[in-house]
C-alpha positions as YAML, in Angstrom:
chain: A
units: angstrom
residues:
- id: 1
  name: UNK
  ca: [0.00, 0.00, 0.00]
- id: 2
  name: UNK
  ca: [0.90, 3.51, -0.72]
- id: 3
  name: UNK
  ca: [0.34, 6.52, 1.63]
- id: 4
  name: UNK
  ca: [0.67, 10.24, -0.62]
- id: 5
  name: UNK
  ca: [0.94, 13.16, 1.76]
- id: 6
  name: UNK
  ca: [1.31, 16.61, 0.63]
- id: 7
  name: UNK
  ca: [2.92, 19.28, 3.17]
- id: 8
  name: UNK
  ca: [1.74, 23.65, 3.08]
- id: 9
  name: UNK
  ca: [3.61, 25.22, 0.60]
- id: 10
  name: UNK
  ca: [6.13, 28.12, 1.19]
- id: 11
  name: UNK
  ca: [3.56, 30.83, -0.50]
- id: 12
  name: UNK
  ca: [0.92, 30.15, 1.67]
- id: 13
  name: UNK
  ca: [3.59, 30.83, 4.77]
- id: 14
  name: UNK
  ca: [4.27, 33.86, 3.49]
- id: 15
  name: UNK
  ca: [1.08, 35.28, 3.01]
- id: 16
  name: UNK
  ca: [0.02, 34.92, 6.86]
- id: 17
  name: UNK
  ca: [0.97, 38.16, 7.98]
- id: 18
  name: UNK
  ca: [-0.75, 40.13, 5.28]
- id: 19
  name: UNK
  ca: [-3.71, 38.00, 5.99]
- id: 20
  name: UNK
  ca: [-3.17, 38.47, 9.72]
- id: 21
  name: UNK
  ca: [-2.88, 42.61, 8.87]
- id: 22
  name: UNK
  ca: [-6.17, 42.11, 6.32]
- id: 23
  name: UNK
  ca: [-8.44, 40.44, 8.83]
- id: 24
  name: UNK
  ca: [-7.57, 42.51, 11.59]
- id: 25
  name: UNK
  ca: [-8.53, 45.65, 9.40]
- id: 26
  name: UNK
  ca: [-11.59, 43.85, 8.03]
- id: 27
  name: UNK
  ca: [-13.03, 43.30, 11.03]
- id: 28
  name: UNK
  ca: [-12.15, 46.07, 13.20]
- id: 29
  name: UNK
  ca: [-14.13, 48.33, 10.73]
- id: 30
  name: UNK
  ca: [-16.60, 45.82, 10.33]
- id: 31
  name: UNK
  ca: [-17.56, 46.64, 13.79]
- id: 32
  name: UNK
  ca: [-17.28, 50.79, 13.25]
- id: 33
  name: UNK
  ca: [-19.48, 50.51, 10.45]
- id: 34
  name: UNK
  ca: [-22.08, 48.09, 11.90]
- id: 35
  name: UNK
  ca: [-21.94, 50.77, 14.78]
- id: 36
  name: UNK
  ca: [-22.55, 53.59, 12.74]
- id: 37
  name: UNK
  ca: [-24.47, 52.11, 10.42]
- id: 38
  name: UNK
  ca: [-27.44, 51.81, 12.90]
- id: 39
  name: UNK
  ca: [-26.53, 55.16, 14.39]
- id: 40
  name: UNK
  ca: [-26.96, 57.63, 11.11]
- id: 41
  name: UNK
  ca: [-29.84, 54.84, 10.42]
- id: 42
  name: UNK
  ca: [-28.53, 54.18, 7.30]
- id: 43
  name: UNK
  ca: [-29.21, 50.71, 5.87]
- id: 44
  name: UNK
  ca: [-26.75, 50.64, 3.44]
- id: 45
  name: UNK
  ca: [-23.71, 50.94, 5.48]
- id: 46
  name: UNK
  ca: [-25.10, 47.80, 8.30]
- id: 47
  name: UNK
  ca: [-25.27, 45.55, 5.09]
- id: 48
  name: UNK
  ca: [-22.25, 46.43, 3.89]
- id: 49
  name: UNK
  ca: [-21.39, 45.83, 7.10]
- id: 50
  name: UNK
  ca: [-22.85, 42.60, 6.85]
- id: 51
  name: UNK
  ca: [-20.73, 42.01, 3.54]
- id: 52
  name: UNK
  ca: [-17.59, 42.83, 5.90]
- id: 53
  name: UNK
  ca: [-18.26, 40.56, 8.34]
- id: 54
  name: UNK
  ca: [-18.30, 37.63, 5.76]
- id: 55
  name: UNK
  ca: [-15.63, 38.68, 4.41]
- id: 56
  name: UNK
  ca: [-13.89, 38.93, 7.51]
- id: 57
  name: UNK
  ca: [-15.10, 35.69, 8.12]
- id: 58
  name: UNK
  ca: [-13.53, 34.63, 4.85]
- id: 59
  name: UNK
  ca: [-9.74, 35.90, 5.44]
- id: 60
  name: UNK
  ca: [-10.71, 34.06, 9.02]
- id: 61
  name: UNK
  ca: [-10.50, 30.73, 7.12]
- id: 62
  name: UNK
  ca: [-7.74, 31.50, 4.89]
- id: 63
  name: UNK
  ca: [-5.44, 31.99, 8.07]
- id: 64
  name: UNK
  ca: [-7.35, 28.98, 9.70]
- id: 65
  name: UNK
  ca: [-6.27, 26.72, 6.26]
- id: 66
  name: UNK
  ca: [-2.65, 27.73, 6.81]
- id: 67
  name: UNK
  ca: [-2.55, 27.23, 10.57]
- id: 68
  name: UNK
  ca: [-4.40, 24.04, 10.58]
- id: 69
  name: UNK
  ca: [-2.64, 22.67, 7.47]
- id: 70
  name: UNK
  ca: [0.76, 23.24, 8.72]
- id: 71
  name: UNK
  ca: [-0.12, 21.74, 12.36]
- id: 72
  name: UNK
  ca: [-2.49, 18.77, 10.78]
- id: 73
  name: UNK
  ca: [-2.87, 17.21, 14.23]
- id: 74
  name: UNK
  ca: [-3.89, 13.77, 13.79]
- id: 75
  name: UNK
  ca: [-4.30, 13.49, 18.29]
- id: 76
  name: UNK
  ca: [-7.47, 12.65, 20.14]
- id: 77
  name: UNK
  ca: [-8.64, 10.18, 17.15]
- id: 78
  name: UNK
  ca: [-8.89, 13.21, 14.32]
- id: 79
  name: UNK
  ca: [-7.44, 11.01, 11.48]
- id: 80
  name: UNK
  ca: [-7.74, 13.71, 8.73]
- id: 81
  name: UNK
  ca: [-6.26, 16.56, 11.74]
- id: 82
  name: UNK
  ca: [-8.79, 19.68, 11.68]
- id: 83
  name: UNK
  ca: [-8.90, 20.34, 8.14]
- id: 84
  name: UNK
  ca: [-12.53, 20.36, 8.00]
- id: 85
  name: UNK
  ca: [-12.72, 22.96, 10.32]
- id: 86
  name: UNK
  ca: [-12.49, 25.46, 7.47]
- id: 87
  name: UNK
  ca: [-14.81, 23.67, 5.37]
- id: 88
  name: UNK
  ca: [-17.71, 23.96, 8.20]
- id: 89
  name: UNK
  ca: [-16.76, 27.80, 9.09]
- id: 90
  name: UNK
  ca: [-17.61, 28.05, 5.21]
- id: 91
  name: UNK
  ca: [-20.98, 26.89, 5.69]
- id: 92
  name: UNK
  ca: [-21.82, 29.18, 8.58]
- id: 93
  name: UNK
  ca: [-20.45, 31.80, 6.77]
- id: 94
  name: UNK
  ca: [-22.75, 30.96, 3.99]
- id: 95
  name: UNK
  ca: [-25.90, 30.88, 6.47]
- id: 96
  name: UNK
  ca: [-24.68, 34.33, 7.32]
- id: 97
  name: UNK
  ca: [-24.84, 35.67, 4.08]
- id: 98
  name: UNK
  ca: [-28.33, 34.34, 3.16]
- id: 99
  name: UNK
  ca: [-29.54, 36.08, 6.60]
- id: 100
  name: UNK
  ca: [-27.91, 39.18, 5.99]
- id: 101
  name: UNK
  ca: [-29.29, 39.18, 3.09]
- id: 102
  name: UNK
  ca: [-32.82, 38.17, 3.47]
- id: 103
  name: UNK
  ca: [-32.69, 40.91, 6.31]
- id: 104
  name: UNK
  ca: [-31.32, 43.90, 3.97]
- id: 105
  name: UNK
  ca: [-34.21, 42.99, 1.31]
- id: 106
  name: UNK
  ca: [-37.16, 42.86, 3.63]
- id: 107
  name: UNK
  ca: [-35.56, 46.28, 5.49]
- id: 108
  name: UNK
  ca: [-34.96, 48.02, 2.04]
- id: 109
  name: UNK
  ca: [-39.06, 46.96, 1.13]
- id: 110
  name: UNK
  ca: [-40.14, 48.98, 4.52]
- id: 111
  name: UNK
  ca: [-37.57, 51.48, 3.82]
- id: 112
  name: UNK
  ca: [-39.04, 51.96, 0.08]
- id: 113
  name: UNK
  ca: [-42.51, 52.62, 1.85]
- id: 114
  name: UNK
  ca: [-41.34, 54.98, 4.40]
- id: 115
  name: UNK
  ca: [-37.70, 56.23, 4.15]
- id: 116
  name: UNK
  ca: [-35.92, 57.17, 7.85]
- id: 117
  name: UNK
  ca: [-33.83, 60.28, 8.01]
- id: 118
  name: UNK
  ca: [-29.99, 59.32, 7.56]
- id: 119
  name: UNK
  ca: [-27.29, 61.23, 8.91]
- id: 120
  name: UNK
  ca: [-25.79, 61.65, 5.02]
- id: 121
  name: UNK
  ca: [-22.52, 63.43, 6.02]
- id: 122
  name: UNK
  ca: [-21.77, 60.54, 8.98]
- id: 123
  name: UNK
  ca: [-22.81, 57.62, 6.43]
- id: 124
  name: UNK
  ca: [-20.16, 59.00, 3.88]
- id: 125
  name: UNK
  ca: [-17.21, 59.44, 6.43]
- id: 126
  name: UNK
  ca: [-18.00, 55.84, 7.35]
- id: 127
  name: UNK
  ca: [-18.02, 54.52, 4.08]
- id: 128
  name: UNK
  ca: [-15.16, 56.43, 2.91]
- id: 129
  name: UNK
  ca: [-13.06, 54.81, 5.99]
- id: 130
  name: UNK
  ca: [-14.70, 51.08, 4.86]
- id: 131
  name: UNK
  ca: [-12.87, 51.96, 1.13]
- id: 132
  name: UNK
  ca: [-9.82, 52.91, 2.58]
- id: 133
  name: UNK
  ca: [-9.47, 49.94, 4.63]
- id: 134
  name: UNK
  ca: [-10.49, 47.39, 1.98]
- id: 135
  name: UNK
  ca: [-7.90, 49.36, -0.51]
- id: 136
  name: UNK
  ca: [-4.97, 48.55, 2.22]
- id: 137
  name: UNK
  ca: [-6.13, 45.06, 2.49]
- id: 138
  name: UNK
  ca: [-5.98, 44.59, -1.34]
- id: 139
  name: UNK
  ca: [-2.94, 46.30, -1.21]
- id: 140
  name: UNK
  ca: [-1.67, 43.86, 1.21]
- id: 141
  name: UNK
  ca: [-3.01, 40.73, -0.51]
- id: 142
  name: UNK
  ca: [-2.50, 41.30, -4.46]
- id: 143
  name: UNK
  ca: [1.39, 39.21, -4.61]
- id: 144
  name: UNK
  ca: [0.38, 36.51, -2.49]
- id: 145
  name: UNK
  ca: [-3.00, 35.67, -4.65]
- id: 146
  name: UNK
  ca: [-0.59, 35.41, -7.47]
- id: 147
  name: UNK
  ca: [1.26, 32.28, -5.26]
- id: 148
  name: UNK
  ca: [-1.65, 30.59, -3.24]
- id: 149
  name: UNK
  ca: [-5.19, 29.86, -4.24]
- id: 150
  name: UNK
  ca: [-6.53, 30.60, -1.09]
- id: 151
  name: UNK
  ca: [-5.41, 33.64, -0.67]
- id: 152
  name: UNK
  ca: [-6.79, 34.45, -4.18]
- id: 153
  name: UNK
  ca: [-10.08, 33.38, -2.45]
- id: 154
  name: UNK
  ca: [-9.44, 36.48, 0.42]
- id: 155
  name: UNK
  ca: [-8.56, 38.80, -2.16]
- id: 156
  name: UNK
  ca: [-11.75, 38.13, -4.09]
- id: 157
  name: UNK
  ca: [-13.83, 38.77, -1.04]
- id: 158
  name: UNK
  ca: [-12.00, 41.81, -0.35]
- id: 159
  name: UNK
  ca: [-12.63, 42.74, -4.25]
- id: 160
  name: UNK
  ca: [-16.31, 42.12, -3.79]
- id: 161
  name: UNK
  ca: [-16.53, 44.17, -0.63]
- id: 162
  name: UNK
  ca: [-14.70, 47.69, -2.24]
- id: 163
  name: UNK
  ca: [-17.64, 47.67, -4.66]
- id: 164
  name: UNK
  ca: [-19.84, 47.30, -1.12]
- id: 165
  name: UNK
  ca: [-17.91, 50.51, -0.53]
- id: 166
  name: UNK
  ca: [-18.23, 52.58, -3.67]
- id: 167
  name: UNK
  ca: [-21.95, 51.97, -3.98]
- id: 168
  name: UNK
  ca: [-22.53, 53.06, 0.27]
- id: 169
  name: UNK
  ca: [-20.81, 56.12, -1.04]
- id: 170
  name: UNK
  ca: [-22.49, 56.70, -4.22]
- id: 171
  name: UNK
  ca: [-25.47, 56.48, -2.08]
- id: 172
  name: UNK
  ca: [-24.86, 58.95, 0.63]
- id: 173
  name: UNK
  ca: [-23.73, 61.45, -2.11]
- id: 174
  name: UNK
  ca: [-26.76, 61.28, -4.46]
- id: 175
  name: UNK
  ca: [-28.75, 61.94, -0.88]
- id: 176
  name: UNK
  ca: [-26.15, 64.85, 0.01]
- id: 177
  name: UNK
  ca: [-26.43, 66.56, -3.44]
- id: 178
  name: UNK
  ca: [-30.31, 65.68, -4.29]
- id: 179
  name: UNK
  ca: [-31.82, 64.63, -1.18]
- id: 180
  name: UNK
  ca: [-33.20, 61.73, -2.40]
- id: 181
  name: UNK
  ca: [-34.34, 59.46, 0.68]
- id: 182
  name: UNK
  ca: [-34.56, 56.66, -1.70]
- id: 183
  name: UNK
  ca: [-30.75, 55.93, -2.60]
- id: 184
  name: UNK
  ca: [-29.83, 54.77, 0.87]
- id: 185
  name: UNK
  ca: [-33.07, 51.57, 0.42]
- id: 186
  name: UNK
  ca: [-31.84, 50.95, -3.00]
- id: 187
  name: UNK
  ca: [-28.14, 50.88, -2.70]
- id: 188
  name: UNK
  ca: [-28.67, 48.16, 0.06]
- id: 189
  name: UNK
  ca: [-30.89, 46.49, -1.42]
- id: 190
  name: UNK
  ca: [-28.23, 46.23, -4.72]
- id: 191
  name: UNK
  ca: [-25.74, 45.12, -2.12]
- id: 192
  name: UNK
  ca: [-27.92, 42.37, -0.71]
- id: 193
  name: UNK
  ca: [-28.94, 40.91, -4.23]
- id: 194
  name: UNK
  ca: [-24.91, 41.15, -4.77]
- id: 195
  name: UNK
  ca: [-24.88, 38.82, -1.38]
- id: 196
  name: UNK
  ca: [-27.08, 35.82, -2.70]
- id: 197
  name: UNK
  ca: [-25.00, 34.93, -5.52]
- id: 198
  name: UNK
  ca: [-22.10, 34.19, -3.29]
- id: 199
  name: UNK
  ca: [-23.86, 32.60, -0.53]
- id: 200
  name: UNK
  ca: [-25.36, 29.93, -2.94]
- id: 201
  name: UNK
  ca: [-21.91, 29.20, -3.94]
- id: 202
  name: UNK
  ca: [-19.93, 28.86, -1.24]
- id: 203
  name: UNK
  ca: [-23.02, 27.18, 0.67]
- id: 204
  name: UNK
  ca: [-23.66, 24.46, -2.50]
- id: 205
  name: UNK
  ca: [-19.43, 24.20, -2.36]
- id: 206
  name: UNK
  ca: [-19.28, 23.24, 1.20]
- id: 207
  name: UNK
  ca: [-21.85, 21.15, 0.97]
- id: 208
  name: UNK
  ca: [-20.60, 19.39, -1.57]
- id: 209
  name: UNK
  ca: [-17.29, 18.75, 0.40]
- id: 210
  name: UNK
  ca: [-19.12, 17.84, 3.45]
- id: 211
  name: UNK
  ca: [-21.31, 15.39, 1.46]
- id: 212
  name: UNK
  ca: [-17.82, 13.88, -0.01]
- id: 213
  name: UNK
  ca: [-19.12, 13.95, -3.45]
- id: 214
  name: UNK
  ca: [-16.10, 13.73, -6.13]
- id: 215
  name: UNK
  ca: [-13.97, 16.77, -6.64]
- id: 216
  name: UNK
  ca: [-15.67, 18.95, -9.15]
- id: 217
  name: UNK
  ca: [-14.28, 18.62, -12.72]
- id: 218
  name: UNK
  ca: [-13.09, 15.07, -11.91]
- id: 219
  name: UNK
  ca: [-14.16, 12.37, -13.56]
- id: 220
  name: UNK
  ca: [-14.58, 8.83, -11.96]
- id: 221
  name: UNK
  ca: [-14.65, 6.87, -15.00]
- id: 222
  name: UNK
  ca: [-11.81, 8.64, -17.00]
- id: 223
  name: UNK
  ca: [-9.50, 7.99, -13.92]
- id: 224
  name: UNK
  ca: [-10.56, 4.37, -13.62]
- id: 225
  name: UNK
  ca: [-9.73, 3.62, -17.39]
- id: 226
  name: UNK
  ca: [-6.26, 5.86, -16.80]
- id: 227
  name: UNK
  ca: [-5.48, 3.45, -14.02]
- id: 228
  name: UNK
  ca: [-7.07, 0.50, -15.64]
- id: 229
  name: UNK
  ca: [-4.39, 1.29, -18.43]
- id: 230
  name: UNK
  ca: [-1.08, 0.80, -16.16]
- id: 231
  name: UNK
  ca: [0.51, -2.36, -17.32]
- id: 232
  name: UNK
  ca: [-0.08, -5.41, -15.33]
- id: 233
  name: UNK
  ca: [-3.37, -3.75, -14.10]
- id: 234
  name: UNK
  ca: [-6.28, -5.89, -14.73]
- id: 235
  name: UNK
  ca: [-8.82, -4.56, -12.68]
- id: 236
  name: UNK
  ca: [-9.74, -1.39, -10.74]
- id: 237
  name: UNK
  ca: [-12.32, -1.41, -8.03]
- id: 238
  name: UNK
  ca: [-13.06, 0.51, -4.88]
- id: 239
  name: UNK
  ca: [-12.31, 3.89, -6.26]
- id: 240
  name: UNK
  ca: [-13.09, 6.68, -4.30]
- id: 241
  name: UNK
  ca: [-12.49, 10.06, -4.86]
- id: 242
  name: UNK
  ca: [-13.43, 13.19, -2.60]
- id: 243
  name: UNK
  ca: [-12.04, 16.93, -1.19]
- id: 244
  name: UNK
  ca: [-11.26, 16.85, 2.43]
- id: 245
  name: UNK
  ca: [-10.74, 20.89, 2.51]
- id: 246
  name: UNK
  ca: [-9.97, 23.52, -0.19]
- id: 247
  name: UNK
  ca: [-7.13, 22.45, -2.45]
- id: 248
  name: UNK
  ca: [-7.09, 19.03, -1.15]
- id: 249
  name: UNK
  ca: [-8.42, 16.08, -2.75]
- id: 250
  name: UNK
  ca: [-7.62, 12.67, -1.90]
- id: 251
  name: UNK
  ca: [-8.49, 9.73, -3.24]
- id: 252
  name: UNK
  ca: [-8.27, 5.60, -2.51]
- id: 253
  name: UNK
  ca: [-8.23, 2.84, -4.92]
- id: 254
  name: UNK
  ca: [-7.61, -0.99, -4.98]
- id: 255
  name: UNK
  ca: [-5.34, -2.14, -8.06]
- id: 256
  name: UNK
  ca: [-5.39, -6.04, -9.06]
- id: 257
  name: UNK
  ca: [-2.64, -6.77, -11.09]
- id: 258
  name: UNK
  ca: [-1.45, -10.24, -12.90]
- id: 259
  name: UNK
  ca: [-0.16, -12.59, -10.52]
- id: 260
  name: UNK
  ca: [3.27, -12.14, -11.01]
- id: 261
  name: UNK
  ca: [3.35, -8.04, -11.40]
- id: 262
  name: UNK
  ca: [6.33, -6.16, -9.35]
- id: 263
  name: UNK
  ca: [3.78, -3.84, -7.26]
- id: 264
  name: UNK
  ca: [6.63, -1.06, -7.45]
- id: 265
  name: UNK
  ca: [6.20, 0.41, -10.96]
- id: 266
  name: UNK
  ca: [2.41, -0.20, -10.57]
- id: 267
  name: UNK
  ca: [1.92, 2.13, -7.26]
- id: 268
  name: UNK
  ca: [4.93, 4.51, -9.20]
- id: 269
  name: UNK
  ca: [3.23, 4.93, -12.07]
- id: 270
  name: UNK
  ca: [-0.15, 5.54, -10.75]
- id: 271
  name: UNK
  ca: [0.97, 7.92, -7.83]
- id: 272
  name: UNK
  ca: [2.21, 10.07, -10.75]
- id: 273
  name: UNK
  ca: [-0.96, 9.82, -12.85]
- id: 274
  name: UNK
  ca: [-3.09, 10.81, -9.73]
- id: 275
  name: UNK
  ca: [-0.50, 13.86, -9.20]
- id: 276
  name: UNK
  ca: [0.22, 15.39, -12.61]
- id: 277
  name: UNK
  ca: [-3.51, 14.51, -14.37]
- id: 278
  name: UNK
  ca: [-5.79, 14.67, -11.56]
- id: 279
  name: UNK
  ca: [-3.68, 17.16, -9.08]
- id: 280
  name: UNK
  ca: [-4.55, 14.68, -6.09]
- id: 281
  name: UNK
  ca: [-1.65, 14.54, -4.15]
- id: 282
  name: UNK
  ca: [-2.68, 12.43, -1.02]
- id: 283
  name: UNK
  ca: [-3.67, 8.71, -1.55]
- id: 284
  name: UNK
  ca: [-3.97, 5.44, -0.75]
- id: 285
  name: UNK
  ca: [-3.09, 2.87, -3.19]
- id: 286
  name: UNK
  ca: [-3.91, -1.03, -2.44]
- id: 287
  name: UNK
  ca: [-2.55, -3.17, -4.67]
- id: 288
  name: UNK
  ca: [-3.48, -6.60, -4.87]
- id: 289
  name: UNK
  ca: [-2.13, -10.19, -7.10]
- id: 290
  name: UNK
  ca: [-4.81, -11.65, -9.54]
- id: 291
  name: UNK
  ca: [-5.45, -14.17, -7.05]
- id: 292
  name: UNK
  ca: [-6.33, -12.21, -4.47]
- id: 293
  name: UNK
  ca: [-10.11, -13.28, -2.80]
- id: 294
  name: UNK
  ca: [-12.13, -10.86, -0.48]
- id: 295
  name: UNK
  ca: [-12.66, -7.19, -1.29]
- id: 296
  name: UNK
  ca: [-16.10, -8.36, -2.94]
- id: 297
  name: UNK
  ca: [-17.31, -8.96, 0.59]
- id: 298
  name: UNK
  ca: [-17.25, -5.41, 1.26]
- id: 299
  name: UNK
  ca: [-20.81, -4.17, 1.40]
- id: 300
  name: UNK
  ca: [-20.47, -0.82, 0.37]
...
């Protein structure tokens, strides 16, 4: 049998401290805003400050992938370490969304019928701060999203969020200059419909990790006839296939070869297919003689 492990790479190392920097930022302001956001009354800024707070909740689990990947305890019976960990904050932070959400869009409805008086000049200091932070943040993460595709992931989120920004200021200026009550209702309303999109995806992607369905893009039967195709192999059975946490599929298989086969070249040769074809780097290979009797038993 062969065990493929796969270690944290240098570029994700190097990105913790401008993640660190990032989420601190993120969610310090997340709170000001939030604040200040019910205090001028204006809905636009508390659901962009609901957009922060996922996205603070986002760099959150790009540090957590890095910390818990290079630890990967395996004590206390966690076989896999706490690699899910990230995979499950995901999923609350998808819940979050579709709340935040649902609550902007039913707020921006009342708001449509009876707009409060906002405190215009507060809102736009506010949201002018939110830009400058998410600006610094992108700042900070731009060369490490080139290297690591989880921090790509954090400097999408804080992408998504600076256009949170622009449109909380758009809004508080069209009120300044025209005094139209409706901007602040329809700029956070725009911002919550921006919201759903995201939440369905990373909500459907989680779940579809939890779930252990096969790695998206992977197919089952194309890497059974790859593996089917090493010489000596004559059959290929309990192949499973499945993402433990971002960037980390794994994979086991049993290989039956003739009865004479040299197991070496048949576990080399199909450790490299699995790494340069189907980029899954940690997996356990089983390979068995021709006259090998039992795996049929297995009931699932």
């Amino acid at each position: 049998m062969s065990d493929i492990h796969t270690h944290v790479p240098s570029a994700a190392r190097r990105s913790f401290r401008p993640l660190a920097v990032s989420f601190a930022l993120v969610l310090g302001f997340m709170v000001i805003e939030a604040i200040f956001g019910f205090l001028t009354g204006s809905l636009a800024l508390i659901s962009d400050a609901g957009h922060m707070a996922t996205d603070a909740l986002g760099l959150g689990m790009a540090l957590a992938a890095i910390v818990v990947a290079d630890k990967a305890a395996t004590t206390g019976g966690r076989t896999y370490g706490l690699y899910r960990l990230e995979i499950l904050a995901a999923l609350a932070n998808a819940i979050l969304l579709f709340v935040v959400a649902a609550y902007v869009l039913y707020e921006s409805v009342q708001r449509f019928q009876d707009p409060p008086d906002v405190a215009t000049t507060a809102m736009l200091v506010v949201a002018v701060g939110g830009l400058a932070v998410n600006l610094i943040a992108w700042r900070l993460l731009r060369a490490g999203a080139k290297e690591s595709l989880n921090v790509k992931g954090a400097y999408f989120e804080v992408i998504a969020d600076l256009a949170g920004s622009v449109g909380v200021i758009v809004a508080a200026l069209i009120m300044i200059l025209t005094g139209w009550p409706y901007a602040d209702p329809l700029f956070a309303a725009l911002i919550g419909v921006f919201i759903l999109p995201r939440a369905w995806t990373l909500g459907s992607q989680a779940l579809r990790i939890l779930t252990q369905m096969a790695p998206r893009g992977l197919n089952l039967d194309h890497l059974r006839s790859d593996l089917l195709a090493i010489a000596e192999v004559i059959d290929v059975h309990d192949l499973h296939a499945w993402t433990l946490t971002s960037e980390m599929d794994v994979a086991t298989v049993h290989l039956m070869t003739t009865k004479d086969a040299d197991p070496h070249p048949v576990l080399d040769e199909a450790r490299d297919l699995l790494q340069t074809k189907y980029d899954i780097s940690h997996a356990t290979l089983q390979v068995e003689p021709g006259d090998h009797r039992g795996c049929s038993e297995v009931a699932w």
